[in-house]
Jmol script that loads the backbone (N, CA, C; Angstrom):
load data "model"
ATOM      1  N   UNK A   1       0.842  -1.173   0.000  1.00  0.00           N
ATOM      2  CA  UNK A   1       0.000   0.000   0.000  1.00  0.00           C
ATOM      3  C   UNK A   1       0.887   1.235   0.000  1.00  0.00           C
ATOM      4  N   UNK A   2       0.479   2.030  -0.763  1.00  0.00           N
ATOM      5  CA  UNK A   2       1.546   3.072  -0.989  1.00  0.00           C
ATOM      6  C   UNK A   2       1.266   4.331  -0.650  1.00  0.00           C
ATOM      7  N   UNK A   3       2.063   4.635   0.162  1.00  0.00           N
ATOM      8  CA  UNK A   3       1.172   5.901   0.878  1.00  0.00           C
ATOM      9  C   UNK A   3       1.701   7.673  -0.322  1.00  0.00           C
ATOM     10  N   UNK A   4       2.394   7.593  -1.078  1.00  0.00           N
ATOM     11  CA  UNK A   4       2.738   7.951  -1.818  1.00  0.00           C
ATOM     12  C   UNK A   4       1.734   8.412  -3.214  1.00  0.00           C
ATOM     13  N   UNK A   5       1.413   7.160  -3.213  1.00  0.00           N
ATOM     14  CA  UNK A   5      -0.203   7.803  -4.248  1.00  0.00           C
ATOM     15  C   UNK A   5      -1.339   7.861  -3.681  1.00  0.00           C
ATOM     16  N   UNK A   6      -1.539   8.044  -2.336  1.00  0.00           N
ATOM     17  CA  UNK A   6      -2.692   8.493  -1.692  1.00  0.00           C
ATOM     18  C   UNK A   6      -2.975  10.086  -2.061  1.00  0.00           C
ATOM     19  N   UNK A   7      -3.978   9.843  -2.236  1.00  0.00           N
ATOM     20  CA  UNK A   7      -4.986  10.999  -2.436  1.00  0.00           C
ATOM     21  C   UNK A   7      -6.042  11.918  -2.004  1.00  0.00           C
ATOM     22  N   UNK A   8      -6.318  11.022  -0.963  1.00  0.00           N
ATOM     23  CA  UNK A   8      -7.771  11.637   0.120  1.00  0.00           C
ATOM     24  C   UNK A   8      -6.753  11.433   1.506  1.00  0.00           C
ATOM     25  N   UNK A   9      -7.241  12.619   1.942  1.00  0.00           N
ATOM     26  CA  UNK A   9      -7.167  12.564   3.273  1.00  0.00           C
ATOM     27  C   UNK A   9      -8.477  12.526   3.835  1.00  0.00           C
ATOM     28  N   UNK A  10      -9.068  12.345   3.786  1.00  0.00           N
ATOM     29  CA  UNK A  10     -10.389  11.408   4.268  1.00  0.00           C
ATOM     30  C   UNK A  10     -11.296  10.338   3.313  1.00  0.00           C
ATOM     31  N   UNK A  11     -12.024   9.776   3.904  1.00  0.00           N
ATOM     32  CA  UNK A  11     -12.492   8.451   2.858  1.00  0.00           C
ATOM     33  C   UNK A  11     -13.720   9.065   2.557  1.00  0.00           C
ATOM     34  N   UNK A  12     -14.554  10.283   3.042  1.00  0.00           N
ATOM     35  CA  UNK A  12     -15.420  10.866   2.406  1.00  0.00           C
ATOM     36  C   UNK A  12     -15.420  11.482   1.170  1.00  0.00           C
ATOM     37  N   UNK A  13     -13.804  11.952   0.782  1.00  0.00           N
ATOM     38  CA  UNK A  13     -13.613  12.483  -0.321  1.00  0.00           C
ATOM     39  C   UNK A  13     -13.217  11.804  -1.238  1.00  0.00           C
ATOM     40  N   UNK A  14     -13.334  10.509  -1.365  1.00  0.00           N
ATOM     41  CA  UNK A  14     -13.410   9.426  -2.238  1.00  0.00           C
ATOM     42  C   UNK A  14     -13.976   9.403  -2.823  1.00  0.00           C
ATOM     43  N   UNK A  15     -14.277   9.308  -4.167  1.00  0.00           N
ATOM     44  CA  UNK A  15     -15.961   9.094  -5.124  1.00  0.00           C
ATOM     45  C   UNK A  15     -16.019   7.731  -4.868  1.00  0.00           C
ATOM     46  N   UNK A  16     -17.395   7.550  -4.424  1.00  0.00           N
ATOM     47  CA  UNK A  16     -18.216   6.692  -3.989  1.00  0.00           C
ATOM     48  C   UNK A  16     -17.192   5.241  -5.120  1.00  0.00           C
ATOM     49  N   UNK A  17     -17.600   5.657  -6.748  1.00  0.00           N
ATOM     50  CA  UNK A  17     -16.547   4.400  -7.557  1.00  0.00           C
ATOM     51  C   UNK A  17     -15.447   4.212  -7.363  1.00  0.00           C
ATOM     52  N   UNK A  18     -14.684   4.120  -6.250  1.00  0.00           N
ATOM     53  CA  UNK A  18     -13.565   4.278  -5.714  1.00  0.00           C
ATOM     54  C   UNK A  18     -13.711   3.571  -4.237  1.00  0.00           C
ATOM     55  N   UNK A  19     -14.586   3.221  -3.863  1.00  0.00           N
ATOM     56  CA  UNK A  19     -14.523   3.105  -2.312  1.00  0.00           C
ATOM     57  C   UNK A  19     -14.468   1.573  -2.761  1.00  0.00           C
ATOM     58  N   UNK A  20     -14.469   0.663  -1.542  1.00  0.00           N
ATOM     59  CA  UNK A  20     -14.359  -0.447  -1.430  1.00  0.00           C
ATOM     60  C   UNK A  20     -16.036  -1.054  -1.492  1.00  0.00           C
ATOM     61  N   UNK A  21     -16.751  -0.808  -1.018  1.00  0.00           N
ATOM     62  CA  UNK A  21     -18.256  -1.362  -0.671  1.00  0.00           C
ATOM     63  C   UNK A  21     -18.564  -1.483  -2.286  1.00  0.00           C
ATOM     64  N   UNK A  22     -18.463  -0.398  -3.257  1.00  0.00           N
ATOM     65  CA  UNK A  22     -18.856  -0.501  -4.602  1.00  0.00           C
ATOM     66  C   UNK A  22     -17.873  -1.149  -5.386  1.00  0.00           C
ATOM     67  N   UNK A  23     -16.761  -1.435  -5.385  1.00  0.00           N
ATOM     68  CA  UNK A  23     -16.134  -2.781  -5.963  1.00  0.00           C
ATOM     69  C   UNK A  23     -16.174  -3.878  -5.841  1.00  0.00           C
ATOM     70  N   UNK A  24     -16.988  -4.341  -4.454  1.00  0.00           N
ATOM     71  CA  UNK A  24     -17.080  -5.442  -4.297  1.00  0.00           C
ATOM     72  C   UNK A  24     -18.168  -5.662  -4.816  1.00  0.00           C
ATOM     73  N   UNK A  25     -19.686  -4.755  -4.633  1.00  0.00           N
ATOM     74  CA  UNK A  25     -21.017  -4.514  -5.103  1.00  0.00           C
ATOM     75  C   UNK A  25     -20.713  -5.468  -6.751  1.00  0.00           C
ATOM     76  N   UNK A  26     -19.925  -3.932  -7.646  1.00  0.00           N
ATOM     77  CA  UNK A  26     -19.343  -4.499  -8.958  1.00  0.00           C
ATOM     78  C   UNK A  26     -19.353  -5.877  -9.437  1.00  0.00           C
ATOM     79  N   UNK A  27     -17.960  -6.542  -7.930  1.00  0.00           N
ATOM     80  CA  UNK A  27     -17.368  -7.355  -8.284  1.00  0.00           C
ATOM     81  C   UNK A  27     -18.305  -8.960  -8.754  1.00  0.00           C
ATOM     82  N   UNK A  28     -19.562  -8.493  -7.574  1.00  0.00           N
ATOM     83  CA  UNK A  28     -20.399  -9.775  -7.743  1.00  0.00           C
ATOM     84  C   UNK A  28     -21.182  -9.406  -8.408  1.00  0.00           C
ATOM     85  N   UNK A  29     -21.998  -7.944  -9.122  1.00  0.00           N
ATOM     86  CA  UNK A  29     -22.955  -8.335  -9.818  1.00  0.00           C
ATOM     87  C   UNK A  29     -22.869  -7.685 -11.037  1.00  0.00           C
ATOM     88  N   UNK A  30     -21.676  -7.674 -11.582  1.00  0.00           N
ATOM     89  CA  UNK A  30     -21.193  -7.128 -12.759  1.00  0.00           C
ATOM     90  C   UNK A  30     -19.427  -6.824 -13.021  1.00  0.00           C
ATOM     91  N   UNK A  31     -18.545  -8.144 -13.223  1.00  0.00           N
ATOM     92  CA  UNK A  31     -17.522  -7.997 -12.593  1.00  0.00           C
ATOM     93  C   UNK A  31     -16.842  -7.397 -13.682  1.00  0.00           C
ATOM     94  N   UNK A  32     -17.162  -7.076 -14.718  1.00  0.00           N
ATOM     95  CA  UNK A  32     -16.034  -5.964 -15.890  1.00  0.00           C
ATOM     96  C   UNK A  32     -15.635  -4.619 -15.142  1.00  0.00           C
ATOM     97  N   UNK A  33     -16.941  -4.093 -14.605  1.00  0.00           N
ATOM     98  CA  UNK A  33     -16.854  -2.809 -13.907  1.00  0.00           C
ATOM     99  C   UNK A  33     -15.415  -2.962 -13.062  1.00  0.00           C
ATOM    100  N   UNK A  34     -15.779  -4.228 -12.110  1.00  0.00           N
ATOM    101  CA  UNK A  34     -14.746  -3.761 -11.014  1.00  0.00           C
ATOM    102  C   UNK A  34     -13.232  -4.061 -11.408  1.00  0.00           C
ATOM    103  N   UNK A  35     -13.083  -5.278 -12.498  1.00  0.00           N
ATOM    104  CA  UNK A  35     -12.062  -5.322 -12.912  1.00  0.00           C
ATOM    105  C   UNK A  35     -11.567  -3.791 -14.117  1.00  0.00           C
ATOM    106  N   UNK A  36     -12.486  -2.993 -14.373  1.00  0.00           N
ATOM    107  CA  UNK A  36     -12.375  -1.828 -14.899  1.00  0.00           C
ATOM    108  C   UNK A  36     -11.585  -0.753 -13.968  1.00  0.00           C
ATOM    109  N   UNK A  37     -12.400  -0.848 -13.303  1.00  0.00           N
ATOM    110  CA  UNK A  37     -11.634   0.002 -11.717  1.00  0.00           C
ATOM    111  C   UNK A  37     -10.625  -0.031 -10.905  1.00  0.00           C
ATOM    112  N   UNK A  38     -10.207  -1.659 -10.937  1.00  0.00           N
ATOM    113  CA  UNK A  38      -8.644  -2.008 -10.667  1.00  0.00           C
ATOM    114  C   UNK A  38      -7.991  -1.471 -11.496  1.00  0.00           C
ATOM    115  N   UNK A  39      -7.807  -1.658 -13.233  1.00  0.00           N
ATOM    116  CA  UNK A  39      -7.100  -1.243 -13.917  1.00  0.00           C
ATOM    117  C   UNK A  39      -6.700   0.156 -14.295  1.00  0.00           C
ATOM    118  N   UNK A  40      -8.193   0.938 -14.150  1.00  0.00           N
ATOM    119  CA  UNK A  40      -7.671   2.445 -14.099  1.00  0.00           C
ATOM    120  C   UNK A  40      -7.501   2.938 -13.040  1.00  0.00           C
ATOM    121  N   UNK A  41      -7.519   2.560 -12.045  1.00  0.00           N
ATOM    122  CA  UNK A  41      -7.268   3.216 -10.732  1.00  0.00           C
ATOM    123  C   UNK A  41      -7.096   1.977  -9.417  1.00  0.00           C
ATOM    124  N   UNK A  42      -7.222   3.426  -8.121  1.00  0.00           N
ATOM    125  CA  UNK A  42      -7.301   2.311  -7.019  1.00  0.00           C
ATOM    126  C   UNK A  42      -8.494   2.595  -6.413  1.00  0.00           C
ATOM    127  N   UNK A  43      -8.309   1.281  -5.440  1.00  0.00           N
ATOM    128  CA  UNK A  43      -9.579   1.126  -4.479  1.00  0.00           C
ATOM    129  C   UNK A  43      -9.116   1.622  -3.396  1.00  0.00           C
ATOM    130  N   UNK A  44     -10.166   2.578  -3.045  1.00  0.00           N
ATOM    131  CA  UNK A  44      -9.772   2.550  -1.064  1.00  0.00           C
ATOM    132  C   UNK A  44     -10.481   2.180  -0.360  1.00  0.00           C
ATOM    133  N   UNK A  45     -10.161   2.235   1.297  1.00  0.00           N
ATOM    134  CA  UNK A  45     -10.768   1.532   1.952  1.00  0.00           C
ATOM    135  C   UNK A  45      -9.839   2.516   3.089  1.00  0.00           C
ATOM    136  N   UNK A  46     -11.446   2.429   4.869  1.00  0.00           N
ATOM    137  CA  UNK A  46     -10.790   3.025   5.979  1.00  0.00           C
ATOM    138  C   UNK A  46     -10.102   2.164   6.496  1.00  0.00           C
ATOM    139  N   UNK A  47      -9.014   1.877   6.964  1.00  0.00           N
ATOM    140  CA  UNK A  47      -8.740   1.368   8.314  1.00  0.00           C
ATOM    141  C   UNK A  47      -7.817   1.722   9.171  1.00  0.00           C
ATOM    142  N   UNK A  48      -8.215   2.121  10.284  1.00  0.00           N
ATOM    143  CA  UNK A  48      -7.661   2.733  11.712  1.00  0.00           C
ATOM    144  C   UNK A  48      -7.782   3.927  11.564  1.00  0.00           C
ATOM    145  N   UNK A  49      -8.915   4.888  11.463  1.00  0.00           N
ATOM    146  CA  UNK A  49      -8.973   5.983  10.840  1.00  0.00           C
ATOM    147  C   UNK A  49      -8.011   6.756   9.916  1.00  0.00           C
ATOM    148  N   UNK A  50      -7.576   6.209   8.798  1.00  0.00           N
ATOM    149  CA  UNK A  50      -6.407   6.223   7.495  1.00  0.00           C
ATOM    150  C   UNK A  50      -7.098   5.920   5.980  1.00  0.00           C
ATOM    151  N   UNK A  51      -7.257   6.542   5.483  1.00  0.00           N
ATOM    152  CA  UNK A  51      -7.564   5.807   4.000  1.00  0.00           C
ATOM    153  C   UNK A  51      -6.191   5.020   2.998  1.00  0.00           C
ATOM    154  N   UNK A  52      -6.802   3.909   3.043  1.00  0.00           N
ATOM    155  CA  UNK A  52      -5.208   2.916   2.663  1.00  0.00           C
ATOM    156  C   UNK A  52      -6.501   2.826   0.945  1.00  0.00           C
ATOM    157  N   UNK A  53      -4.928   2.539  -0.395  1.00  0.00           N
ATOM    158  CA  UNK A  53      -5.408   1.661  -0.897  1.00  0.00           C
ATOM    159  C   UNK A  53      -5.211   0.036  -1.320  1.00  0.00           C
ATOM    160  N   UNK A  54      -5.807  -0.862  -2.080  1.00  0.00           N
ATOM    161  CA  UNK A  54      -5.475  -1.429  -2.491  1.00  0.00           C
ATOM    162  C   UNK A  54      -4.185  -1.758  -3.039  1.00  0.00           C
ATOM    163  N   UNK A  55      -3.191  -2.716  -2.459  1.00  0.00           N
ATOM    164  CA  UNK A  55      -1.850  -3.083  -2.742  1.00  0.00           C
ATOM    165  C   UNK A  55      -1.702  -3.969  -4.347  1.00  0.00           C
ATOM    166  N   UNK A  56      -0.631  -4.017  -4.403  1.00  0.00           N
ATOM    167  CA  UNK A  56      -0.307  -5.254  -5.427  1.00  0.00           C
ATOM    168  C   UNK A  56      -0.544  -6.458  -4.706  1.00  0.00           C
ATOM    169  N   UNK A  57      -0.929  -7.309  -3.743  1.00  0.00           N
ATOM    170  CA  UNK A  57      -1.364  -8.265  -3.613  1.00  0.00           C
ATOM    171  C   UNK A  57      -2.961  -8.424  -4.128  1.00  0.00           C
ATOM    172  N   UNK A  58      -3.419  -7.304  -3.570  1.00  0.00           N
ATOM    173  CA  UNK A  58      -5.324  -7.617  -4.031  1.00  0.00           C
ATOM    174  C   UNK A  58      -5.430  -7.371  -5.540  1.00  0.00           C
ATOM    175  N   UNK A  59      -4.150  -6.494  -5.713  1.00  0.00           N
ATOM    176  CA  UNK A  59      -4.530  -6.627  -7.596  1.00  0.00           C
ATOM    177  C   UNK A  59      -4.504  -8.016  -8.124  1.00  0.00           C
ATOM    178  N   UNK A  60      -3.632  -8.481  -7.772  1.00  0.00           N
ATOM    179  CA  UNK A  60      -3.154  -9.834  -8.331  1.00  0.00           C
ATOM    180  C   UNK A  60      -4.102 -10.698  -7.993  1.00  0.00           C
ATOM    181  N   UNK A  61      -4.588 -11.153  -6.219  1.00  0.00           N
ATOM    182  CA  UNK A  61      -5.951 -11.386  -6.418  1.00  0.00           C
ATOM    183  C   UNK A  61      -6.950 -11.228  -7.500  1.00  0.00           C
ATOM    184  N   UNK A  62      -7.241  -9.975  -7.636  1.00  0.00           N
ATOM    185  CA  UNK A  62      -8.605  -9.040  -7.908  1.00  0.00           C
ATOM    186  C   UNK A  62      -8.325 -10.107  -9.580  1.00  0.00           C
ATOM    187  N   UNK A  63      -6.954 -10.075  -9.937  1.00  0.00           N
ATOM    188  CA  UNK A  63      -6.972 -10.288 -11.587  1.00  0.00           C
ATOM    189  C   UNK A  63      -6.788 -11.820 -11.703  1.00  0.00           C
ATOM    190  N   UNK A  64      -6.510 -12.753 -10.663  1.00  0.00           N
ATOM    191  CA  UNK A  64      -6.983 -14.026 -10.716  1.00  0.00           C
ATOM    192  C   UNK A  64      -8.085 -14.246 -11.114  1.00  0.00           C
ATOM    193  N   UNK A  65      -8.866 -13.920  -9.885  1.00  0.00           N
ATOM    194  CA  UNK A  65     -10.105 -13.960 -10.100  1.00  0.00           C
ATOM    195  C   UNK A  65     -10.645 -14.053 -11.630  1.00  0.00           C
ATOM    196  N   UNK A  66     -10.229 -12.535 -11.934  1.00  0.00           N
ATOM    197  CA  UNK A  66     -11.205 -11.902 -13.187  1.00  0.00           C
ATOM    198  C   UNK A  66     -10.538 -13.146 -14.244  1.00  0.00           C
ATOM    199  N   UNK A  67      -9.146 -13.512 -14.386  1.00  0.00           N
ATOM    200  CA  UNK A  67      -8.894 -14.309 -15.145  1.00  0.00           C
ATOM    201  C   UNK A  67      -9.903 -15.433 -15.598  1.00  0.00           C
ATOM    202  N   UNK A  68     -10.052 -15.916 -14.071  1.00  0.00           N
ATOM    203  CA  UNK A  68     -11.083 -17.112 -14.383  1.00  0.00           C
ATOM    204  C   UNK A  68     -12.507 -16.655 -14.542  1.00  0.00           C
ATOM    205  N   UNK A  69     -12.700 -15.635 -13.882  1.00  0.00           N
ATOM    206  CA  UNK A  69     -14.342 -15.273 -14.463  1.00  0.00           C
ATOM    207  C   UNK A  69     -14.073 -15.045 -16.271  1.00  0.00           C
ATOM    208  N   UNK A  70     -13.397 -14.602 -16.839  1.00  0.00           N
ATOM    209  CA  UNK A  70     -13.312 -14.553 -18.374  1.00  0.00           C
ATOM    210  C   UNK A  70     -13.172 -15.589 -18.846  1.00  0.00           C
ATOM    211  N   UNK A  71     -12.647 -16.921 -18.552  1.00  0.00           N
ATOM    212  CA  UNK A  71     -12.435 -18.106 -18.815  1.00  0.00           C
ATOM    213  C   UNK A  71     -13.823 -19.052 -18.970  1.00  0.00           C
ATOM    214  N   UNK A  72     -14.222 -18.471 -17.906  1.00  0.00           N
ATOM    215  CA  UNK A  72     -15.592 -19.323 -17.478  1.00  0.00           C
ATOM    216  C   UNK A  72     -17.010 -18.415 -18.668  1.00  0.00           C
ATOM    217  N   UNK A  73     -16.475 -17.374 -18.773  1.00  0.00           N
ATOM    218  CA  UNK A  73     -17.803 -16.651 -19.988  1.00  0.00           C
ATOM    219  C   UNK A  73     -17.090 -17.202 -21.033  1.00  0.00           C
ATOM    220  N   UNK A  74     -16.259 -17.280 -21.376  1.00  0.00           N
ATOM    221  CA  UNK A  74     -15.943 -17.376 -22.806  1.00  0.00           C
ATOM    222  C   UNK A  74     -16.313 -18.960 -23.251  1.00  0.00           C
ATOM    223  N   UNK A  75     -16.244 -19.936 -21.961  1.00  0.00           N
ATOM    224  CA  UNK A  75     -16.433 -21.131 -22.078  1.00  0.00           C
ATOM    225  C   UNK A  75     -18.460 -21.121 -22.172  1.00  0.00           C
ATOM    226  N   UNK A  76     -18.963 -20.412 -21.709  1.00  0.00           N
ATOM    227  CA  UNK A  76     -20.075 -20.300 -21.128  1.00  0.00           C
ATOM    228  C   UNK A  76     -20.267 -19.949 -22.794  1.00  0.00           C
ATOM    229  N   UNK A  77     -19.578 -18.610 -23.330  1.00  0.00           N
ATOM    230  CA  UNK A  77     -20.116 -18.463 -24.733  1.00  0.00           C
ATOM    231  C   UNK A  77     -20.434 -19.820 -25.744  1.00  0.00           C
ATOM    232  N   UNK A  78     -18.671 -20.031 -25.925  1.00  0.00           N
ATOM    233  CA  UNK A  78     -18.283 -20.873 -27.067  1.00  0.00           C
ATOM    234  C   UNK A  78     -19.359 -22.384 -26.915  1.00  0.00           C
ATOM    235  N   UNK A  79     -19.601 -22.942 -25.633  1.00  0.00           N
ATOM    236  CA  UNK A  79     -20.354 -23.634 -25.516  1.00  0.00           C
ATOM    237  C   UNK A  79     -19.638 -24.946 -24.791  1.00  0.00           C
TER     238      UNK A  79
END
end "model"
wireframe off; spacefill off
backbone 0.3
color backbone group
């Protein structure tokens, strides 16, 4: 987490597509969005009254994931 490209000093001044509650929202019921949102930006999130974001571990997560969710539509397409 890089405190270096932090941007808010509070998590109110976050746009809402940026916070954590709406990427995850995204993540389950429309996951291009949230994998959209990893890629152009970061996610934040409070903790210990601090706005941290998203590290290179949850990216890498975040793009597992999406890996196999694309795997699984494309299989879902092709048949």
């Amino acid at each position: 987490m890089s405190d270096a490209k932090q941007r808010y000093s509070s998590y109110e001044e976050v746009p809402y597509y940026r916070k954590q509650w709406f990427f995850w929202l995204m993540w389950f019921v429309f996951p291009p969005v949230a994998i959209g949102i990893l890629i152009f930006g970061d996610v934040y999130y409070k903790r210990k009254g601090q706005v941290k974001n998203f590290g290179i571990w949850e990216k890498i997560v975040a793009g597992i994931f999406a890996a196999f969710w694309f795997i699984r539509l494309i299989g879902w397409i092709v048949g």
